[in-house]
N, C-alpha and C positions, 0 to 999 in steps of 0.2 A: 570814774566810770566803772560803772560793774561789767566783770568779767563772764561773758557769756559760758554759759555749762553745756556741753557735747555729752549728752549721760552716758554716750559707747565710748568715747573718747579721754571722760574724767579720771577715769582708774584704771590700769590694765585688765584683762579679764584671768581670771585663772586660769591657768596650764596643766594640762595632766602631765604625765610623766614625758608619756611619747610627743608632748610639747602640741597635740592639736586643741583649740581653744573648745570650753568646755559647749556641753550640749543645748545647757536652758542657762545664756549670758543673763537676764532676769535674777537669778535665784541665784546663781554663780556671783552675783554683785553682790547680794545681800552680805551673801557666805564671807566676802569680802571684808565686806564694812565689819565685821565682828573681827578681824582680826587686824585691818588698819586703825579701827576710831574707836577701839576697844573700849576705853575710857570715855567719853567724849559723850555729849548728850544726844541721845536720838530724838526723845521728847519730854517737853516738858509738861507735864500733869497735872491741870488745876481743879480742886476740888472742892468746895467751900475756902475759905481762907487761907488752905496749903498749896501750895506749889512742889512736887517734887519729880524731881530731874530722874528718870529712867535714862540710863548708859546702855547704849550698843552691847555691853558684855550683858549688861539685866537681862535684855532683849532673847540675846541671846541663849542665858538659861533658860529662862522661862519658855522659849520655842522649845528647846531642848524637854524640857520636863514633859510639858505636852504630850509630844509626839512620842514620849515614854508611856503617856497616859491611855492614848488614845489606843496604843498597842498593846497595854496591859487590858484594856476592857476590851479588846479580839476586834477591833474597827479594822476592815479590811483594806488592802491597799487600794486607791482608788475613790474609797469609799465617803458619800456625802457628809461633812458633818455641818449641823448648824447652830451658831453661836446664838444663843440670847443673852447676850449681856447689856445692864446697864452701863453706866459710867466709873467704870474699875480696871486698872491696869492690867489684869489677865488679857483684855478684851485684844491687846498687843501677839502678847504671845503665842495665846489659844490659836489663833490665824495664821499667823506666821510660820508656827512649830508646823498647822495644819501641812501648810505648802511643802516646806523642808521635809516632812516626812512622807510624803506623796499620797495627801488626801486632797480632798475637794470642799473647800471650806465657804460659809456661806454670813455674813454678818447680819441678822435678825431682829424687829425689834420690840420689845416687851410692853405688856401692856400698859398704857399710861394712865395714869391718877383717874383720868376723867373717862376712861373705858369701862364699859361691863366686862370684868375679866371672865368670867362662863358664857359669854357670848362669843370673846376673844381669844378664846383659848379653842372653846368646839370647834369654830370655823377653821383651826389649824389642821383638825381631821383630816378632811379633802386633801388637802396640801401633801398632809405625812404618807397619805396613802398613795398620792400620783407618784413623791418624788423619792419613797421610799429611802430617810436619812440613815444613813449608817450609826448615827449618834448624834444625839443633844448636847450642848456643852450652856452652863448653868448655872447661878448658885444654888444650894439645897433651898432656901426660901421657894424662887422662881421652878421648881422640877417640883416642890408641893402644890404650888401654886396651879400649874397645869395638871396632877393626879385633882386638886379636890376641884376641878371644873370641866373635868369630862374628858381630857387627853390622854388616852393612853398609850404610850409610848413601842408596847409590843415588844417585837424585835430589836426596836431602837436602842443603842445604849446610850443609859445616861453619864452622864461625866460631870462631876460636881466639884466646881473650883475649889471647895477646899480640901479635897481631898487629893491634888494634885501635888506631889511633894517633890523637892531637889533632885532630878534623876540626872544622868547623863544615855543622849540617845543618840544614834549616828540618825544621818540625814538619810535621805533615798528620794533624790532628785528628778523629777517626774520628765519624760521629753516636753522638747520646747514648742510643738504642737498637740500637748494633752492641754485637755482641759484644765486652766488654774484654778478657778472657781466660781460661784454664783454669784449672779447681783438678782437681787428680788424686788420688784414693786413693792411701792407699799400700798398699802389700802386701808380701811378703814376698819373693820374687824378681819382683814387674812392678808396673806399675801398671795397673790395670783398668779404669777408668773417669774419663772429663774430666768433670767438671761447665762446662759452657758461662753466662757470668752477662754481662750486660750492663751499661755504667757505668749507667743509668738505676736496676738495683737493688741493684749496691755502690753509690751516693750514699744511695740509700733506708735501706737496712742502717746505714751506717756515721751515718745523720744521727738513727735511733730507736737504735740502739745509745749511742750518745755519750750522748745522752738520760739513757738508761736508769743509764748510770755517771755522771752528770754532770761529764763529760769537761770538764775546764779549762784555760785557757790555762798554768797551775801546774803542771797535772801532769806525772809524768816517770814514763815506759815503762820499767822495766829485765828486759829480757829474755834468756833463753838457747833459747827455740823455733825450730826451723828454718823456714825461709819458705814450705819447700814443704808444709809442713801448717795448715790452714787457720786454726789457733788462733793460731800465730807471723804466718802470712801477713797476714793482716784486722787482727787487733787490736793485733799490732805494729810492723807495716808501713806498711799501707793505710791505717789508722785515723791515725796520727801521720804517714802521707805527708799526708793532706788537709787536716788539721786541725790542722796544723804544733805537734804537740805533741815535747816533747824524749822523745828514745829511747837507751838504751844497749844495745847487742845485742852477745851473748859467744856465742862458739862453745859449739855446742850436745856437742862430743864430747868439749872442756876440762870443760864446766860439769861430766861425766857424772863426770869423774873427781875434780874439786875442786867439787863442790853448790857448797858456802862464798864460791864469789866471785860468787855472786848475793849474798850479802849484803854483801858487801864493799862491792859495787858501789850497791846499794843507799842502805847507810850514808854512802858517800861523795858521792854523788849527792842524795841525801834524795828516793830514789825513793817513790813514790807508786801505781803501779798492777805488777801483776804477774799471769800468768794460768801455770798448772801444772796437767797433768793429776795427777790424784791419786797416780799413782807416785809423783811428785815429793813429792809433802808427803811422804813415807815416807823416800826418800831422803835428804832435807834433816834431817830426824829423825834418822835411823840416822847420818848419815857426817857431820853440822855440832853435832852437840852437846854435845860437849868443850867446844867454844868459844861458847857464845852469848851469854853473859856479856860479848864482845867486840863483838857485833853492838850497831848501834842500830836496831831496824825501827819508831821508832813513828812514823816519817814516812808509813806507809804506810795508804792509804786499803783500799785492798782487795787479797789474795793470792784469786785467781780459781779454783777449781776449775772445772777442764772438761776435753771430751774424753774421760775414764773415768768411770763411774759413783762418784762422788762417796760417801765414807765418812765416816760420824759418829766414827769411831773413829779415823781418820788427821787429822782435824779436834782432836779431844782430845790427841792425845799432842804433834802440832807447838804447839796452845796450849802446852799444860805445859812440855814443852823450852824453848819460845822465848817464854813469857813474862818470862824474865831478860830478854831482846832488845826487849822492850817490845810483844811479839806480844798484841793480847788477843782476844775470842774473835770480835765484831763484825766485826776485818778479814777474816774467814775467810768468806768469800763460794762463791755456787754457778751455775754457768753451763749453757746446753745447748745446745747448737750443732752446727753441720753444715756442709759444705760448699754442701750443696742450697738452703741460706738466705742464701748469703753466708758466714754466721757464726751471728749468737746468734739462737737462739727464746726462750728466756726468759731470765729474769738474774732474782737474789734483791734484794733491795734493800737497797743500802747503807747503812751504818750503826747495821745490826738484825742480829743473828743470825740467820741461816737455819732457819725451821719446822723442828721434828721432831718425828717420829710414830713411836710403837713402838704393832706391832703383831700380831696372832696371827700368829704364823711355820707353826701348822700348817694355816690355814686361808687363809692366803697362797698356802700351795705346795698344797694340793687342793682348794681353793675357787675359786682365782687370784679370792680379794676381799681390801681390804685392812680388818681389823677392827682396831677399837683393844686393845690389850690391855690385861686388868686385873693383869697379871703382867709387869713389868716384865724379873724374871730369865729368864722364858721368851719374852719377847717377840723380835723383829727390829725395831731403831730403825732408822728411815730419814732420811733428810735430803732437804728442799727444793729443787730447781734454780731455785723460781722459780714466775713469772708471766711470761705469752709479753709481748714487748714490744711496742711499738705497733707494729703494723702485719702481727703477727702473729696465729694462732687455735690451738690442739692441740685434739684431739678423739679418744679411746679407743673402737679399735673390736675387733670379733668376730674369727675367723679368715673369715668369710663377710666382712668389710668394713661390718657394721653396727656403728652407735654403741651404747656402752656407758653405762651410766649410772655419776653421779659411787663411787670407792671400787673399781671391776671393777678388773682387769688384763687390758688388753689391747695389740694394737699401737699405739703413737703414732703420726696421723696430723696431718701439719702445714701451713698454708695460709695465704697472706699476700701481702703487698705487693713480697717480694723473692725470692719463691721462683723458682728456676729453670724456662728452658721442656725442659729435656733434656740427658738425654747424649749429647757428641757422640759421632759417628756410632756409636749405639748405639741405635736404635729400640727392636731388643725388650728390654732393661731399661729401657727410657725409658715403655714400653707396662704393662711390670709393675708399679711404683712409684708412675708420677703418674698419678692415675684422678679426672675431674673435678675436676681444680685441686686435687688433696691429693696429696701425699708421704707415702707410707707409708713408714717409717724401718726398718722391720723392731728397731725396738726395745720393750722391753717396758715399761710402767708404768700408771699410775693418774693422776688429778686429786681434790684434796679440797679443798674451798672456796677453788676455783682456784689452789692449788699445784700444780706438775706434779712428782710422786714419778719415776724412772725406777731401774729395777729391772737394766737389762741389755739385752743382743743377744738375740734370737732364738734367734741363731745357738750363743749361750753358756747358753743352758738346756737344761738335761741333766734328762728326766723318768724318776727310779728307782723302781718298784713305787709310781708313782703318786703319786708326789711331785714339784713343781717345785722344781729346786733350781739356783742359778747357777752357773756356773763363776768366776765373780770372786771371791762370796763364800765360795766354799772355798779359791782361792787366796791370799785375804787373812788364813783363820784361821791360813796357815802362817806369816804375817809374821814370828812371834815365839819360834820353835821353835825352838831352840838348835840350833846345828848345819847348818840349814837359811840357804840365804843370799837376805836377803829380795829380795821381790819375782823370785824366779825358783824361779816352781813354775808348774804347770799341771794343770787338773782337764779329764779328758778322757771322751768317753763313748765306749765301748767296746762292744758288741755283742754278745753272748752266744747264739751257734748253740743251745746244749744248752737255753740256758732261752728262747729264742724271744725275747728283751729286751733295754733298753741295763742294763751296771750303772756305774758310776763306776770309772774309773781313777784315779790321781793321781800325777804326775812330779815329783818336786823337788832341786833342784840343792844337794848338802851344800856347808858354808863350806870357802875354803881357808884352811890347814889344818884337817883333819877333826879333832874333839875330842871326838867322842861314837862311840862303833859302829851301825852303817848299824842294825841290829835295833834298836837303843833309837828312834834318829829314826822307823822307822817304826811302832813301836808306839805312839808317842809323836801322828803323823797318823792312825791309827787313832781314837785314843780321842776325839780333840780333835773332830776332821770327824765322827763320830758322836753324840759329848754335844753337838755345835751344832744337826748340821741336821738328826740321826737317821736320816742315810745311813750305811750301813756302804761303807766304798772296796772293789769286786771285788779292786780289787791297789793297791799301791805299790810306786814305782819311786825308787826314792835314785839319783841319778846323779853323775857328778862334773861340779864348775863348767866351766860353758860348753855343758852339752851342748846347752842348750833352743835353738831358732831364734826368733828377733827379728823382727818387720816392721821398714818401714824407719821406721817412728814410731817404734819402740822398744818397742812392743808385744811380747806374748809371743802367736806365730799357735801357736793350737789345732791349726789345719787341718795345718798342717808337720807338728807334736812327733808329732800322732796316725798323719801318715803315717810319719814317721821311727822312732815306736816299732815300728810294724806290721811296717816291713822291718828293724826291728836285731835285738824281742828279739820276737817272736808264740808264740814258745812257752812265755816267762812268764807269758802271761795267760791264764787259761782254768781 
């Protein structure tokens, strides 16, 4: 039996002299672990074929250096910096040294393969001018990168990894209600908005969170999430920086292209926690199951859904594949999380299958109630994210901001111990969103005998001839459509001048090589997306691989494809 972790309770805290405990316990643990687990691996670093192990003392040079750096180039105390790093061990320190040396550190992320970087880079403009960074942190490649595409930096200073050398720097430990650092949306060419959080409610977060997974001194992280989104950042960073749990972190643009060495890594490791947006369970599905027979996953405690709206049906087919693997259904857990919280509002609970509910789908989408259905074949099964954790509350309101009673669909509103006071310097969406200590998520769902159901964005319900219907869940039914390559479709709502209403578009990207003819695939998304949701599509669009635009999570942005189709093809639709 694994031995539960208390993260205030695992280590004593440090003492000053006059023996009162110190001011920021957060940062005071760290300071810790450098001097208890000196040796010892913080994490392990996989990068194409190498694997190497950074020690707690690495760590802690490398902070060290930093915040030599940062002070050699006149960054003020206090002062914003934001990291663009790829997948490189600085990406550790740069952060860390930030904290320790009482900056405000923010993890960013850089342009990817398939971005226009002078589009990706201008649109930082806006950003550098609202948030005003005290410094860029870099390699020299990526600080060229943004001079020869229009960024210029000003005032900012740059700080260029390799120009960071072996220093020794004392700390200067910021109080335990300053702000610790930013978490930034991602988006598709910028980033929109900082969440501003305090070490006071990451401690908070990360001590009910731990809880809630019963995070053990045993356990071992094996991840491939990037740091600048808040699901890799918290739970596999923050979370094992605190609470000195063991971590192995694999580039996340390797993982994209070989899934399979998350298991690798796993098996070899006798990893135990892992957290994937639900893409991922598809992915891992589609491109590792030749080999799973090869894998051992039954070390693991829990594979975390979060981030995307969680599927019953990407749940089923990774059990099935990867029960050769020793996958069984119980580790297939459900999360729901935000930036605005830190990280997690609820979490399912371990070692149980996650509730599900099927229910009336046609009184779902024009009722927006969720009723049980007596008809399983015609029903929509849904899956559980959960119960809010300690310290949390959810509560389902109107479009007017009134509570709804249990079974309604409405906005999820969130409130708690660790919730954020604002976006930086962004008043008026800070005025829009947090209305008497609640967070409105602008996402949509229900609660039934305190499970929290979450249905989607706001922003991704498409209402046709008076039906609510998602754009996820039509993206998903294309999962399996021959010819079609999965997870790169997009269901878009469309606008229809003649008929005064929205009707449903739908784009989807065919496999390379094509093996079917573009008319069969799309008779083929006609019938399917209508025998499900009893929407008829205004149009389909078959396009060749690669056309769809990406955020920098990896998401497929609606808001782009819909402007992108408007300007390619406008006179297809209609």
């Amino acid at each position: 039996m694994q031995q539960k972790l208390d993260p205030l309770d695992a280590e004593p805290h440090p003492r000053r002299s006059d023996g009162r405990c110190a001011d920021n316990p957060f940062l005071e643990r760290i300071v810790a672990h450098f001097a208890s687990a000196a040796d010892q691996t913080f994490c392990e670093f996989v990068r194409g074929a190498g694997m190497d192990p950074i020690r707690w003392c690495d760590l802690e040079g490398s902070a060290r250096s930093f915040v030599a750096a940062y002070r050699g180039a006149g960054v003020p105390e206090g002062g914003l910096i934001l990291i663009f790093l790829r997948h490189v061990p600085e990406l550790y320190g740069s952060f860390v040294g930030a904290m320790l040396g009482g900056f405000v550190p923010s993890f960013m992320p850089c342009a990817s393969p398939k971005q226009d970087p002078g589009i990706y880079w201008r649109s930082h403009a806006a950003l550098f001018a609202r948030v005003r960074p005290a410094a860029v942190v870099a390699d020299r490649a990526t600080l060229a990168d943004m001079a020869a595409n229009g960024l210029e930096l000003g005032a900012t200073r740059a700080v260029a990894i390799e120009d960071v050398t072996p220093a020794e720097a004392e700390w200067h430990i910021p109080e335990f209600d300053a702000t610790a650092l930013l978490q930034h949306s991602s988006g598709t060419t910028g980033l929109k908005k900082g969440v501003a959080l305090s070490y006071r409610a990451i401690l908070s977060q990360l001590d009910s969170y731990g809880t809630a997974i019963a995070l053990s001194p045993d356990d071992v992280i094996v991840s491939w999430l990037p740091l600048y989104h808040d699901m890799g950042f918290v739970a596999c960073f923050l979370m094992p920086l605190y609470a000195r749990v063991s971590i192995v972190h694999l580039d996340p643009f390797e993982w994209a292209a070989q899934p399979g060495r998350l298991f690798d890594h796993i098996t070899r490791r006798r990893g135990t926690l892992t957290w994937l947006p639900n893409f991922a369970f598809e992915h891992l599905a589609t491109m590792a199951e030749r080999e799973a027979e090869r894998y051992d996953l039954s070390s693991m405690r829990a594979f975390i859904n979060c981030s995307e709206t969680c599927k019953p049906a990407s749940f089923d087919r990774f059990c099935r594949i990867f029960s050769a693997s020793g996958v069984l259904p119980e580790q297939l857990q459900c999360c729901y999380a935000m930036a605005e919280t830190v990280f997690a509002v609820t979490q399912t609970s371990l070692n149980i299958a996650p509730k599900r509910l099927t229910v009336d789908r046609d009184r779902l989408q024009r009722e927006r109630r969720a009723v049980p259905s007596g008809n399983n074949a015609d029903g929509q099964q849904l899956i559980a994210v959960g119960q809010p954790i300690t310290g949390m509350k959810v509560a389902i309101f109107d479009k007017q901001r009134r509570p709804l009673s249990e079974g309604m669909v409405g906005e999820i509103g969130v409130c708690g111990d660790f919730l954020f006071s604002g976006y930086n310097a962004d008043p008026d969406r800070t005025r829009e969103r947090l209305c008497d200590g609640t967070y409105f998520t602008r996402d949509l769902g229900f609660v039934v005998d305190g499970a929290v159901f979450v249905l989607g964005r706001i922003d991704d319900l498409i209402i046709v001839s008076g039906r609510n219907v998602y754009a996820h869940e039509i993206e998903h039914l294309l999962q399996t459509i021959d010819g079609i390559k999965p997870g790169r479709s997009a269901a878009l709502p469309w606008f229809d001048d003649r008929a005064g209403t929205y009707g449903l578009v739908v784009v989807a990207e065919r496999s390379a090589p094509a093996i079917r003819a573009v008319a069969e695939i799309r008779t083929e998304i006609l019938s399917r997306v209508y025998s499900v949701v009893g929407v008829m599509p205004r149009a389909v669009h078959v396009v060749d691989e690669g056309w769809l635009v990406k955020t920098t999570s990896g998401k497929i942005s609606r808001e782009m494809n819909l402007r992108k189709l408007a300007e390619s093809r406008p006179a297809t639709i209609g």
